[in-house]
DRENKEGU-974290 format. One line per 2 residues: their letters; for each residue x, y, z of C-alpha. Coordinates in nm, 2 decimals. Each point is the difference from the previous one (the first is absolute). Layout:
<recs>
a	X:Y:Z; ...
</recs>
This chain:
<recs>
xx	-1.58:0.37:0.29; 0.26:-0.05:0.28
xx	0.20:0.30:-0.22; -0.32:0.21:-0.04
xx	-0.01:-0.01:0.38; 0.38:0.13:0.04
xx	-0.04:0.23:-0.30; -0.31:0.17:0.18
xx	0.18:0.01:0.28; 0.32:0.20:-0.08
xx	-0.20:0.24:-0.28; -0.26:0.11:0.29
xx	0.29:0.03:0.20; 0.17:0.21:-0.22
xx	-0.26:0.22:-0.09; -0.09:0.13:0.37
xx	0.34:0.05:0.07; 0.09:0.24:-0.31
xx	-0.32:0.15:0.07; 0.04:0.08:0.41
xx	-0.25:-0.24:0.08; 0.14:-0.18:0.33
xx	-0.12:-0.32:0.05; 0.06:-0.36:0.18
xx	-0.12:-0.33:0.01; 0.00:-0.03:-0.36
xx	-0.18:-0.34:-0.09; -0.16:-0.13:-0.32
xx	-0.23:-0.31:-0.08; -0.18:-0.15:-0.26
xx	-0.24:-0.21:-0.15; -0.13:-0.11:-0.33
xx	-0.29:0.31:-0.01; 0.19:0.29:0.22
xx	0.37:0.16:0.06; 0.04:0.11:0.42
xx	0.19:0.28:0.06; 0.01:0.07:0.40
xx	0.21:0.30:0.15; 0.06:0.22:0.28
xx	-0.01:0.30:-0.15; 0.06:0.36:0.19
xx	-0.33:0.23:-0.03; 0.26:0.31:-0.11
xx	0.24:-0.01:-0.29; 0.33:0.13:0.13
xx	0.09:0.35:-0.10; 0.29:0.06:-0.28
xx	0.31:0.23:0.01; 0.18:0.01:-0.29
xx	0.34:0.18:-0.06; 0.16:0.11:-0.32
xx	0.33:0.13:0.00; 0.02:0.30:-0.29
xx	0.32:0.20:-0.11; 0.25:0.13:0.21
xx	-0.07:0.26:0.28; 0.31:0.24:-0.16
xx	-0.21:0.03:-0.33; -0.36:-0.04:0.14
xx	0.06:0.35:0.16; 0.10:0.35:-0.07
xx	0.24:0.23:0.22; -0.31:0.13:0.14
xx	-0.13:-0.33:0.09; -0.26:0.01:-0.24
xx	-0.12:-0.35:-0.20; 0.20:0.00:-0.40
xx	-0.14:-0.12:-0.29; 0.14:-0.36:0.09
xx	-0.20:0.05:0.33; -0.31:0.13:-0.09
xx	-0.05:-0.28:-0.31; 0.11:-0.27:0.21
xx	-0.28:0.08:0.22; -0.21:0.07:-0.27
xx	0.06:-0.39:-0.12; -0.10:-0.12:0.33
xx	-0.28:0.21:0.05; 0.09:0.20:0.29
xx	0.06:0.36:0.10; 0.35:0.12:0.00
xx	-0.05:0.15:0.31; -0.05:-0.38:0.12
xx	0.33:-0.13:-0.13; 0.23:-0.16:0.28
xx	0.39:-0.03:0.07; 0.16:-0.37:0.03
xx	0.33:-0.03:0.07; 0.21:-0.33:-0.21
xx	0.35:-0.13:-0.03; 0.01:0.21:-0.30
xx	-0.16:0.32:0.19; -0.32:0.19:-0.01
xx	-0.29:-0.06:-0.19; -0.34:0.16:0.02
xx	-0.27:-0.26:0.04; -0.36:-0.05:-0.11
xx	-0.18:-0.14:0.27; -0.34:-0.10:-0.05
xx	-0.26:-0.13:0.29; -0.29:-0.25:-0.08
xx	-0.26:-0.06:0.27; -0.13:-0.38:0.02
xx	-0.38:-0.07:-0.10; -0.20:-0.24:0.11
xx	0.11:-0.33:-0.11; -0.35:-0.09:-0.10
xx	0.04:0.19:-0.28; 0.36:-0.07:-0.08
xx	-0.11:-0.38:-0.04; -0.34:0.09:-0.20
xx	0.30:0.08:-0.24; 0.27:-0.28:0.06
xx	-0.22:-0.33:0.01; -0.16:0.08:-0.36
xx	0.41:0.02:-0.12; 0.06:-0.32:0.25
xx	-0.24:-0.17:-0.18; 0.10:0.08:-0.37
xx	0.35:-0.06:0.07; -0.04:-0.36:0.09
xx	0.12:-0.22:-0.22; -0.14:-0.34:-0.09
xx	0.09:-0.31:-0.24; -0.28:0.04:-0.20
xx	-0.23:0.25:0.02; -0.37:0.09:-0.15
xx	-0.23:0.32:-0.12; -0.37:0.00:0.06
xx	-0.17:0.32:-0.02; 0.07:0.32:-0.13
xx	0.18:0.14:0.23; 0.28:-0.15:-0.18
xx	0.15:-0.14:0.37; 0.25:-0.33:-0.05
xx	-0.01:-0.22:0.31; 0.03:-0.34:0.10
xx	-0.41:-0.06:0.02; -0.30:0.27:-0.06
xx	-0.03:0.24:0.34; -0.36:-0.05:0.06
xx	0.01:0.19:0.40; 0.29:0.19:0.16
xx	0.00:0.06:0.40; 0.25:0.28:0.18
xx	-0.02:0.15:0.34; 0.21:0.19:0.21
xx	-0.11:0.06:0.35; -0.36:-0.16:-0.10
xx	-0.05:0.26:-0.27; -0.02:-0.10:-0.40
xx	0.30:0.13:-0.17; -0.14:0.14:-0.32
xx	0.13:-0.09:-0.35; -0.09:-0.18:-0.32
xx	0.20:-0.33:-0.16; -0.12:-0.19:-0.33
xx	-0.34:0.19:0.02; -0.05:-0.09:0.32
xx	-0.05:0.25:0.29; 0.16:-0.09:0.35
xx	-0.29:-0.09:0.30; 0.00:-0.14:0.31
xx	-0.19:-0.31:-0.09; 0.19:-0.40:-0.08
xx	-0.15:-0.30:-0.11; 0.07:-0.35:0.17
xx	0.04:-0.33:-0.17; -0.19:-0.01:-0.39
xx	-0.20:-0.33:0.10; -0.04:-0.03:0.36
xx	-0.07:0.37:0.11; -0.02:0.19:-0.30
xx	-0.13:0.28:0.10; 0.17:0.32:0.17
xx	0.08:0.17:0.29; 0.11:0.33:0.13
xx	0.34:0.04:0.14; 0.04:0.24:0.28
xx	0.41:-0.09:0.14; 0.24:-0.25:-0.05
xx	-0.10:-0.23:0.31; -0.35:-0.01:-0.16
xx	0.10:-0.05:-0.39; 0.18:-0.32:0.10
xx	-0.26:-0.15:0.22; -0.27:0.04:-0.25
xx	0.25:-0.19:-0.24; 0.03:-0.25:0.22
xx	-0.37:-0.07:0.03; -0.09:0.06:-0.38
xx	0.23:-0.29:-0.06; 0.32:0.17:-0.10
xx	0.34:-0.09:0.11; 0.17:0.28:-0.08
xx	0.38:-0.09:0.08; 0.15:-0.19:-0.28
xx	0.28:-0.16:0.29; -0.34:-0.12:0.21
xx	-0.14:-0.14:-0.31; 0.34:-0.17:-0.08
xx	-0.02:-0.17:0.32; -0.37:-0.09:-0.01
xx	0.03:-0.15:-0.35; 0.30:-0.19:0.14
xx	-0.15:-0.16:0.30; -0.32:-0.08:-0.17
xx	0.12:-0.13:-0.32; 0.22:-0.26:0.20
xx	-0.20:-0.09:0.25; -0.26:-0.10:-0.31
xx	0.27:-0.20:-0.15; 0.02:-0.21:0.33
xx	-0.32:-0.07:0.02; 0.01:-0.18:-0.31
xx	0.31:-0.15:0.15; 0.28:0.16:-0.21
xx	0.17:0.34:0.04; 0.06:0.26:-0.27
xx	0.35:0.10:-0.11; 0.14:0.36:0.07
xx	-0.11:0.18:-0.29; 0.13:0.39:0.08
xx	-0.17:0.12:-0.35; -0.33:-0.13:0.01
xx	-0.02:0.07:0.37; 0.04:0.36:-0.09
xx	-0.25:-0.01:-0.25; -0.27:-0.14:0.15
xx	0.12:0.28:0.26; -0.06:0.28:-0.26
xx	-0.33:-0.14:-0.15; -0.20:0.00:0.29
xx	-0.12:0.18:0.27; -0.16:-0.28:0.21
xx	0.16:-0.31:-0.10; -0.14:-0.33:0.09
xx	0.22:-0.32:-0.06; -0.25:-0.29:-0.19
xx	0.11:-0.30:-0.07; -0.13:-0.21:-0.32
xx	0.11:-0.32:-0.17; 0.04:-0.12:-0.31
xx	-0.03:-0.38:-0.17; 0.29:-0.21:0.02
xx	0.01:-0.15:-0.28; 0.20:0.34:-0.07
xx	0.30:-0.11:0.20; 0.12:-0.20:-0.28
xx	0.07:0.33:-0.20; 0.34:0.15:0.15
xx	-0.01:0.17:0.30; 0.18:0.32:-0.11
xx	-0.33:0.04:-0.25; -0.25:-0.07:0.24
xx	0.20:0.27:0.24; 0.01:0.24:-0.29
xx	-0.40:0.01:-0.11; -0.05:0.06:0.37
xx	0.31:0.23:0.07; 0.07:0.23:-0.29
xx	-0.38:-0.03:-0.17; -0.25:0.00:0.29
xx	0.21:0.13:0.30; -0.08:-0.32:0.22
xx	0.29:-0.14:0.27; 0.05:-0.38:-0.07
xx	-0.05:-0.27:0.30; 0.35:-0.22:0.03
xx	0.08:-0.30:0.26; 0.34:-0.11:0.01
xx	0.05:0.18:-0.33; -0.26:-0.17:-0.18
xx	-0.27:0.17:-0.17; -0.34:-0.06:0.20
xx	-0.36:0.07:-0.22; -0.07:0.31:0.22
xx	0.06:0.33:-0.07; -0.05:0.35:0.25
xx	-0.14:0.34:-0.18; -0.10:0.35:0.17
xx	-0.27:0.14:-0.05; -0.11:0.37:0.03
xx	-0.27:-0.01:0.25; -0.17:-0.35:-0.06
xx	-0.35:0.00:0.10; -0.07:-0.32:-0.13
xx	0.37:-0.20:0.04; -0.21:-0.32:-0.15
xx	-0.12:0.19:-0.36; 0.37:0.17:-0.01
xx	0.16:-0.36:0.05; -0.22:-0.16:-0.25
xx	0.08:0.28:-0.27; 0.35:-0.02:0.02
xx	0.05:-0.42:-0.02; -0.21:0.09:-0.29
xx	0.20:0.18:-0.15; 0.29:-0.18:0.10
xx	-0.10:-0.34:-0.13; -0.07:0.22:-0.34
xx	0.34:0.10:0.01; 0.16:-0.38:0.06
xx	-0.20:-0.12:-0.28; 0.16:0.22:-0.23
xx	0.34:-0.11:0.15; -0.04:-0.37:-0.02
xx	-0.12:0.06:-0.39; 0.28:0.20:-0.08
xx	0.23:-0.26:0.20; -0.12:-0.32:-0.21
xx	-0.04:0.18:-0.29; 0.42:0.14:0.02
xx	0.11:-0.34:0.09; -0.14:-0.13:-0.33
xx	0.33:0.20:-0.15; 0.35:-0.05:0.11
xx	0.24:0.25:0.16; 0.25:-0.06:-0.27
xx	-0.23:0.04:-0.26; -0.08:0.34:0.07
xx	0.37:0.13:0.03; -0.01:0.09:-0.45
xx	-0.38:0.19:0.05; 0.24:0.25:0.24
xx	0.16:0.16:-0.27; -0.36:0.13:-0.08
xx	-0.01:0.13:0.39; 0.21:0.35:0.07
xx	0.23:0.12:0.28; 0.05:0.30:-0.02
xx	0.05:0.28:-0.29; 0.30:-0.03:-0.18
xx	0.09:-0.35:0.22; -0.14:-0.22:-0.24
xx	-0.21:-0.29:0.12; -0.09:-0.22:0.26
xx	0.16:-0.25:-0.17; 0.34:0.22:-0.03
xx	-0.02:0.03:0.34; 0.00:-0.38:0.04
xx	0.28:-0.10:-0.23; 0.21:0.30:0.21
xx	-0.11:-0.18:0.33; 0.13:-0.30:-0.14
xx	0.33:0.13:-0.03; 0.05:0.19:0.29
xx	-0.13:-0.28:0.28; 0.27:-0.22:-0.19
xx	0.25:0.18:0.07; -0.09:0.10:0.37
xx	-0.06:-0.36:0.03; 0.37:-0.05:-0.10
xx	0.12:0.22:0.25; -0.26:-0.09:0.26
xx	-0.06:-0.36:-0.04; 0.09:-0.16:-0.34
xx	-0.19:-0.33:0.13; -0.37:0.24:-0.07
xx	0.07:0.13:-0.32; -0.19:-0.24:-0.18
xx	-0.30:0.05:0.19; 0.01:0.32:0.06
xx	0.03:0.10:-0.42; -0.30:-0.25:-0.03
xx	-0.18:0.24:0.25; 0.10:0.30:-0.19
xx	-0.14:-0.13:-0.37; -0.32:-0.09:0.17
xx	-0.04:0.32:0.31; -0.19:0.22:-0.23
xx	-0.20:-0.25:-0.17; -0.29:-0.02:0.26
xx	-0.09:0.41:-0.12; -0.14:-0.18:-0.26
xx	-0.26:-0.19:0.23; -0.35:0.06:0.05
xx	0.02:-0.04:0.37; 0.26:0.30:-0.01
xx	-0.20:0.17:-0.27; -0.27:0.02:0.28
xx	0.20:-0.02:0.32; 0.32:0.23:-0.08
xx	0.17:-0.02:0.36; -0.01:-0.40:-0.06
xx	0.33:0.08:-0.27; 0.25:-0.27:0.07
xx	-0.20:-0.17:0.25; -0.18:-0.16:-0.26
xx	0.26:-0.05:-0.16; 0.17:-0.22:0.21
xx	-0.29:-0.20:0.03; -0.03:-0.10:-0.36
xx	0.37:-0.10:0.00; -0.07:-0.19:0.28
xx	-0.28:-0.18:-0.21; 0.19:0.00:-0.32
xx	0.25:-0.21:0.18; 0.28:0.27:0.05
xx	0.25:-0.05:0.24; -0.08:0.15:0.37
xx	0.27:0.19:-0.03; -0.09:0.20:-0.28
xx	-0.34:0.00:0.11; 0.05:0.18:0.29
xx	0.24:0.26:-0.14; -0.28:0.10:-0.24
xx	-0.21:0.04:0.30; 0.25:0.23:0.20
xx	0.15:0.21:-0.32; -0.20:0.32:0.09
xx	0.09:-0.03:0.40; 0.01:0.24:0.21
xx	-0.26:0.14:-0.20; 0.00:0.32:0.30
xx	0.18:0.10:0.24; -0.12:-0.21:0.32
xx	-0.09:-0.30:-0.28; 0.18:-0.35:0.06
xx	0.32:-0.07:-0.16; 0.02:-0.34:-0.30
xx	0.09:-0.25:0.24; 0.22:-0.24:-0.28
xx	0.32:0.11:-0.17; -0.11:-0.07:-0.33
xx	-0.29:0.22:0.11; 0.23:0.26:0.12
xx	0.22:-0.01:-0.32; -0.32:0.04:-0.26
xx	-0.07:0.29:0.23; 0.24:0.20:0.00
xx	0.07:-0.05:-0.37; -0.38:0.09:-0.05
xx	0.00:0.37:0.19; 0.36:0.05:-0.14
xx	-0.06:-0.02:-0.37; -0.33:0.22:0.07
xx	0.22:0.24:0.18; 0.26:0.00:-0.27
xx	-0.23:0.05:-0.26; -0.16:0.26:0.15
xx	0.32:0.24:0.08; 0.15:-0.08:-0.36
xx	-0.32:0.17:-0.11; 0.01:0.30:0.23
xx	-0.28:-0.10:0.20; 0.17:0.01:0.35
xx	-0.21:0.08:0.30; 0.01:0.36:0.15
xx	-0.08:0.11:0.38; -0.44:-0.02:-0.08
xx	0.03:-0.26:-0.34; 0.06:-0.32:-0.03
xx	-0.24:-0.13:-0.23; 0.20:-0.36:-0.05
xx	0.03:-0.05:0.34; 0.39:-0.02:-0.04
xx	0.09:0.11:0.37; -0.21:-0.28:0.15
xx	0.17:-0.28:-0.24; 0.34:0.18:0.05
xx	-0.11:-0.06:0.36; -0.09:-0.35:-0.07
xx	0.33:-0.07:-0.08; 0.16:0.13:0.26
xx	-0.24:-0.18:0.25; 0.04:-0.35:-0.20
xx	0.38:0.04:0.02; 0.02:0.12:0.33
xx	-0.29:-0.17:0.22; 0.00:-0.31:-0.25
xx	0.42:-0.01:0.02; 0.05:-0.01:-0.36
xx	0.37:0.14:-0.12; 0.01:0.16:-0.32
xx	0.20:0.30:-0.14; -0.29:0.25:-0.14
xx	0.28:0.17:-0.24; 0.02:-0.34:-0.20
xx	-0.38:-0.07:0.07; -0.05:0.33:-0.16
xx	0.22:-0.07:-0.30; -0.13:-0.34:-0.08
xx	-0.31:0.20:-0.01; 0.07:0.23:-0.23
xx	0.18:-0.18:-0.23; -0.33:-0.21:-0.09
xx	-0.18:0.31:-0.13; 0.02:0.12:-0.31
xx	0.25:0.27:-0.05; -0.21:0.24:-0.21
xx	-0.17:0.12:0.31; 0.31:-0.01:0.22
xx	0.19:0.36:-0.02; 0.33:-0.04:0.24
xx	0.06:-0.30:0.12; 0.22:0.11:0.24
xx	-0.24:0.28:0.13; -0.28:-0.27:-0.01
xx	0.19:-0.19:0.22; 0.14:0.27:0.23
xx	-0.40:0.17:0.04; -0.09:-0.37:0.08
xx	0.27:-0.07:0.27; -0.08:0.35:0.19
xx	-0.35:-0.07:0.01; 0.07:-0.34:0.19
xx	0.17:0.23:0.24; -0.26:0.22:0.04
xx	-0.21:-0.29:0.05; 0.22:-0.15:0.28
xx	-0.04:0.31:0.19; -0.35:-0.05:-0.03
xx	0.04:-0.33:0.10; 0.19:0.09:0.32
xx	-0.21:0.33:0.11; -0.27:-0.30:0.04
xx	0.12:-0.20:0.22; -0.11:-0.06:0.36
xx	0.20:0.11:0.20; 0.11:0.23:-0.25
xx	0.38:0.04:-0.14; 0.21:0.33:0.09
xx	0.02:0.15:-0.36; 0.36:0.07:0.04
xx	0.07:-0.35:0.05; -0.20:-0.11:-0.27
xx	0.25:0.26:-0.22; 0.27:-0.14:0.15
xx	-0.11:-0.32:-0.23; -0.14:0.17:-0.28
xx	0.32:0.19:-0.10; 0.16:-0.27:-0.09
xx	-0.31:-0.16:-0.22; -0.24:-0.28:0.04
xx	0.09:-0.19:-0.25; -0.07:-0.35:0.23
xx	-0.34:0.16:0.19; 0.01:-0.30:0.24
xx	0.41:0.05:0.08; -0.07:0.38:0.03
xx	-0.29:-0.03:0.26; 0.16:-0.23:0.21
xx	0.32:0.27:0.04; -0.26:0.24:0.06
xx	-0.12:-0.22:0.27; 0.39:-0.11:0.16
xx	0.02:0.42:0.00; -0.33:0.02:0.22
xx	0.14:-0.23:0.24; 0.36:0.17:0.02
xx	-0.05:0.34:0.02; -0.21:-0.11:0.36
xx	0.36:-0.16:0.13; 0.21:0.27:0.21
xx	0.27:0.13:-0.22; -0.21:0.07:-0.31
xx	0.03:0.33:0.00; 0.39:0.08:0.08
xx	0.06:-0.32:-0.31; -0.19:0.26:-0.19
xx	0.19:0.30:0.08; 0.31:-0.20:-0.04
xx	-0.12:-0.08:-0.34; -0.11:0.29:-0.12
xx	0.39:0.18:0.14; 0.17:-0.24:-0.20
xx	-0.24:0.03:-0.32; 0.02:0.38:0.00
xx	0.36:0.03:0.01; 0.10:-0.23:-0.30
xx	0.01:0.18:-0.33; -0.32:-0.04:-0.25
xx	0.10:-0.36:-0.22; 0.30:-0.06:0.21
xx	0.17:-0.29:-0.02; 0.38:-0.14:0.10
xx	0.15:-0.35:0.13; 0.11:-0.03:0.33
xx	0.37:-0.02:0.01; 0.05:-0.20:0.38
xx	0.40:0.18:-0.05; -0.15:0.36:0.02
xx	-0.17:-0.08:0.31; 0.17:0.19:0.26
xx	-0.22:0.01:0.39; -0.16:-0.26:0.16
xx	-0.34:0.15:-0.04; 0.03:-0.08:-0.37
xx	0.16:-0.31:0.04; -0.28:-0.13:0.22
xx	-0.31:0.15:-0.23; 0.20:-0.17:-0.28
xx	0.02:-0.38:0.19; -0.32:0.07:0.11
xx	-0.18:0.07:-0.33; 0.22:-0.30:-0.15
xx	-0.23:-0.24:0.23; -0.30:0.18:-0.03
xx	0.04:0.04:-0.40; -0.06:-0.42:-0.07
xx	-0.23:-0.02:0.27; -0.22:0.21:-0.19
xx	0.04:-0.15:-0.29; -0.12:-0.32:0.16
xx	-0.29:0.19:0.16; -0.10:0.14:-0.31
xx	0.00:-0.30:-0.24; -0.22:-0.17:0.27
xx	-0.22:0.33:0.05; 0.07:0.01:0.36
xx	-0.07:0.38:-0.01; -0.05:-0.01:0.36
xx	0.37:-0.18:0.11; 0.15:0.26:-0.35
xx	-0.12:0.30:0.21; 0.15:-0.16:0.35
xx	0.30:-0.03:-0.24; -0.02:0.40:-0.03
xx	-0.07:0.08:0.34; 0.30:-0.16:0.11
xx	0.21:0.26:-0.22; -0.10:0.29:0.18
xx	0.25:-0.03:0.30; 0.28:0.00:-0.25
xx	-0.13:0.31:-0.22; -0.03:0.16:0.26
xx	0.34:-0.06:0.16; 0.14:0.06:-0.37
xx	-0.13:0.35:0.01; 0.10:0.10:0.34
xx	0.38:-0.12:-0.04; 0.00:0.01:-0.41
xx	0.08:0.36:-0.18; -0.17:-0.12:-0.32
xx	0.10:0.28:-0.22; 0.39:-0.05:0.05
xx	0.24:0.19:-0.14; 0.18:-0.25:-0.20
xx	-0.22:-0.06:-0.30; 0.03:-0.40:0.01
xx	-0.11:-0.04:0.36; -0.26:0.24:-0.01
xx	-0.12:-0.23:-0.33; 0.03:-0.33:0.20
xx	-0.17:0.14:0.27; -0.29:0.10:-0.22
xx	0.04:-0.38:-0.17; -0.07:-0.12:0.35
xx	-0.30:0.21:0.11; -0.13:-0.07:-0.38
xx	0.01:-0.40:0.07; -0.20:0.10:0.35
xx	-0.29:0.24:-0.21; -0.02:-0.31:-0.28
xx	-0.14:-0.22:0.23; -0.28:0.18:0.16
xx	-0.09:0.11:-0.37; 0.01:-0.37:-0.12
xx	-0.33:-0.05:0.23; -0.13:0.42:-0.09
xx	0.03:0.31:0.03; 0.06:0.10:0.40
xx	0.02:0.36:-0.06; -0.37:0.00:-0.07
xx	-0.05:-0.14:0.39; -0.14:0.34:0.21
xx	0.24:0.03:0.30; -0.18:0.06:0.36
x	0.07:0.09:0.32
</recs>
């Protein structure tokens, strides 16, 4: 809803402007039964003058200054008299010009005419049909109220013509009331019971549904989606709390948090991170808080007794038992199956664990043969987001090791963009093998994502990745992460390998700028390029330059390094290359760039096998006094071809190291 808000916003916006409407104070609200659209809006449209430029003056009129042909059907194709035609003088001379006039009207009538388009050009997720008039919108228009200046602004909209009358809340003031000015409309909202500001209601939900929570003496976690749910499904919440038996606590707490969470839209009741037998709902208007309580820890008990049946009954069945009945569960078209899947996870998390930590691989290729085999549960059959939780549970009961047990748990992390990260390595290894043989999969069929589809959510476990390797500080090299990947499938549905690989590299750049344009405070873009240019190929490596260049380009002398920098790198030919020969150098300035890189050269190799990115780039800085003295006492292109060549040698050794960290000629240059 937060988007329908923005999208009303900016459309309404648009539409007065292109139409001469002025207007300010443009502000929108909603709740579950109405869309607000408030406005100052000027009484008058503004008056139009628009000018056409036709042919040239020199063939528009005749020695006797009457109009030509070229004149007269120019004006007859912007339906004006000839006589009317005026002069406008351009860099290329003079034209005759059409100028026509349009007086404003009364902006009553322009918007009887824009807020019927306003309406049919908003855009939602889903959408319905309900009478004949054929209308798609989000839910059936059953009243419509617009005034300007306390007058109805006449139109129809899905059958329904526009009034002057609203309706408060469905249950506790059903009935409705005329609306006669803005002051007015809002204060009869307020006392039919409607909270009409979705950020009031954010913060009323907020407040209520924790200070319930402490009253039962827990607290409830920060839960930004379900806050904004209950935001967008009522229009006077009230926070209830309810309880549920105990007894239930011995199921795991993820599935007791998911009936209530993802099923019924409750907030769960924690103390000191243990699950309490509480739970918070709003309601809509709750005239009777006891009945509403009572119905929902119906239902909810209901809903736990199917849980704990499904739990017993999967536990009967162990994990490993279920890993052959995969190969009768799909991926994906053309993938093979889940079990496929499995035997490739196996694979690729042994040899990231080889890389990564050879002392997990055993339990992290145990993980992989049995991650997929909790699909085959009833308590996932039923409860889909449970997927790996559950699975991790019945390892933990079938004896598995913790280890594995856990990563099973934490393969689908970070599930969104603002979800948690798998807080063990094996976890973070059977993660990152998971996403990247889905994205691998996916491109060597063609199905990569495009700027509105992304059906196999490849961006966000592209993103996952990145996040797991950069916020979890895992090294790996995605080219040989991708390569391992791709040589598990099976090469009748690959095309080019090399192109495979090359389309699946450039998208992890892509996705690194994605990465970067989201973080707080955000990353100059050129900087970011600086990086990029050179590859990602270790995401964590690559972020943490990103990071030392932040912090440098704030130190005095940023900029003139730069410009020193880019001198040198402009000057040497395209591929260039040539040793230094110390006999060929002739003045001191050359001399003393060359001693000076000499030092600088191993120190930076030092600094760059440790990753000091920060001390490399000190490293750099301290060249800058010599370049610059080098070009101020240095004629470069010599005469004599050898010197001008050593010369070149030298300033190539300079440009190498600043293009060992990236590429410097990407950085924007300020004042």
């Amino acid at each position: 809803m937060d988007e329908i808000l923005e999208q009303m916003r900016e459309k309404a916006g648009r539409l007065l402007s292109d139409h001469r409407v002025g207007y300010d104070e443009l502000r929108v609200f909603a709740t579950p039964r109405r869309l607000i659209l408030v406005a100052e809006v000027a009484a008058e449209q503004l008056p139009s003058v628009q000018e056409t430029l036709g042919p040239a003056k020199r063939i528009s009129y005749d020695a006797l200054g009457k109009p030509t042909a070229a004149a007269v059907g120019f004006s007859r194709s912007q339906g004006i008299d000839p006589g009317d035609l005026q002069i406008r003088s351009t860099e290329r001379g003079e034209y005759v010009c059409a100028v026509k006039s349009e007086p404003g009207g009364s902006s009553a009538g322009v918007l009887a005419l824009l807020i019927p388009q306003w309406l049919s050009s908003l855009v939602f997720p889903r959408s319905m049909r309900w009478n004949s008039s054929g209308v798609s919108f989000v839910r059936p228009v059953r009243w419509v109220a617009a005034l300007l200046g306390g007058k109805r602004i006449p139109f129809a909209f899905a059958g329904i013509t526009s009034g002057r009358l609203s309706r408060g809340h469905p249950i506790l003031s059903p009935g409705s009331f005329p609306v006669n000015s803005r002051e007015q409309y809002f204060k009869e909202l307020k006392n039919r019971f409607v909270d009409w500001d979705p950020e009031l209601r954010y913060e009323k939900i907020r407040r209520a549904v924790f200070s319930s929570a402490r009253g039962r003496g827990g607290e409830v976690p920060d839960d930004e989606d379900l806050l904004r749910q209950a935001v967008h499904s009522t229009e006077w919440p009230t926070a209830i709390w309810g309880e549920f038996d105990p007894v239930f606590l011995s199921l795991p707490s993820e599935v007791i948090v998911c009936v209530m969470r993802e099923h019924q839209g409750y907030f769960p009741v924690r103390s000191r991170g243990k699950l309490l037998p509480f739970f918070v709902l709003v309601s809509d208007g709750a005239k009777s808080p006891r009945t509403i309580r009572e119905g929902n820890e119906r239902v909810l008990r209901a809903r736990l007794v199917d849980a704990v049946f499904y739990f017993e009954e999967d536990k009967k069945v162990k994990l490993s038992d279920r890993v052959e009945a995969l190969k009768a569960v799909g991926f994906l078209p053309r993938l093979g199956s889940m079990y496929d899947k499995t035997q490739r996870l196996v694979a690729l998390v042994r040899g990231l664990a080889e890389l990564i930590d050879p002392s997990l691989k055993g339990d992290v290729q145990r993980a992989a043969l049995l991650s997929k085999a909790d699909l085959l549960s009833g308590m996932v059959r039923e409860f889909p987001a449970l997927q790996g939780i559950m699975g991790r549970e019945y390892a933990r009961r079938c004896n598995e090791s913790e280890t594995a047990a856990r990563a099973i748990g934490e393969q689908y992390l970070p599930r969104s963009s603002g979800d948690h990260l798998p807080e063990t390595l094996a976890g973070k290894i059977l993660a990152i093998s998971d996403k990247i043989d889905t994205i691998v999969g996916c491109y060597a069929l063609g199905w990569i994502p495009t700027g509105s589809e992304d059906p196999y959510a490849l961006r966000r476990q592209g993103l996952g990745i990145l996040r797991i390797a950069i916020e979890g500080g895992v090294s790996l090299s995605i080219s040989t992460l991708v390569r391992s990947a791709i040589d598990l499938f099976d090469p009748k549905i690959l095309q080019s390998r090399g192109d495979l690989q090359q389309k699946v590299e450039r998208a992890f750049v892509e996705w690194m700028r994605s990465y970067e344009r989201t973080q707080v405070p955000p990353i100059p873009s050129d900087l970011t390029e600086v990086v990029l240019a050179t590859g990602i190929d270790d995401p964590k490596m690559a972020q943490q330059r990103i990071l030392a260049l932040v912090v440098f380009r704030q130190m005095e002398g940023f900029q003139p390094l730069i410009v020193a920098f880019k001198r040198a790198a402009r000057i040497l030919p395209p591929g260039f290359a040539a040793p230094v020969d110390t006999a060929l150098l002739e003045q001191e300035a050359e001399i003393k760039l060359y001693e000076l890189l000499l030092r600088i050269e191993e120190q930076c190799e030092i600094r760059w096998t440790e990753g000091a990115y920060q001390e490399y780039l000190q490293l750099l800085a301290d060249l800058r006094v010599g370049i610059d003295l080098f070009f101020e006492q240095v004629l470069v292109m010599a005469k004599e071809p050898r010197v001008q060549a050593n010369r070149l040698g030298l300033l190539q050794r300079v440009v190498f190291l600043f293009d060992r960290f990236g590429d410097f000629r990407k950085v924007l240059e300020t004042g």
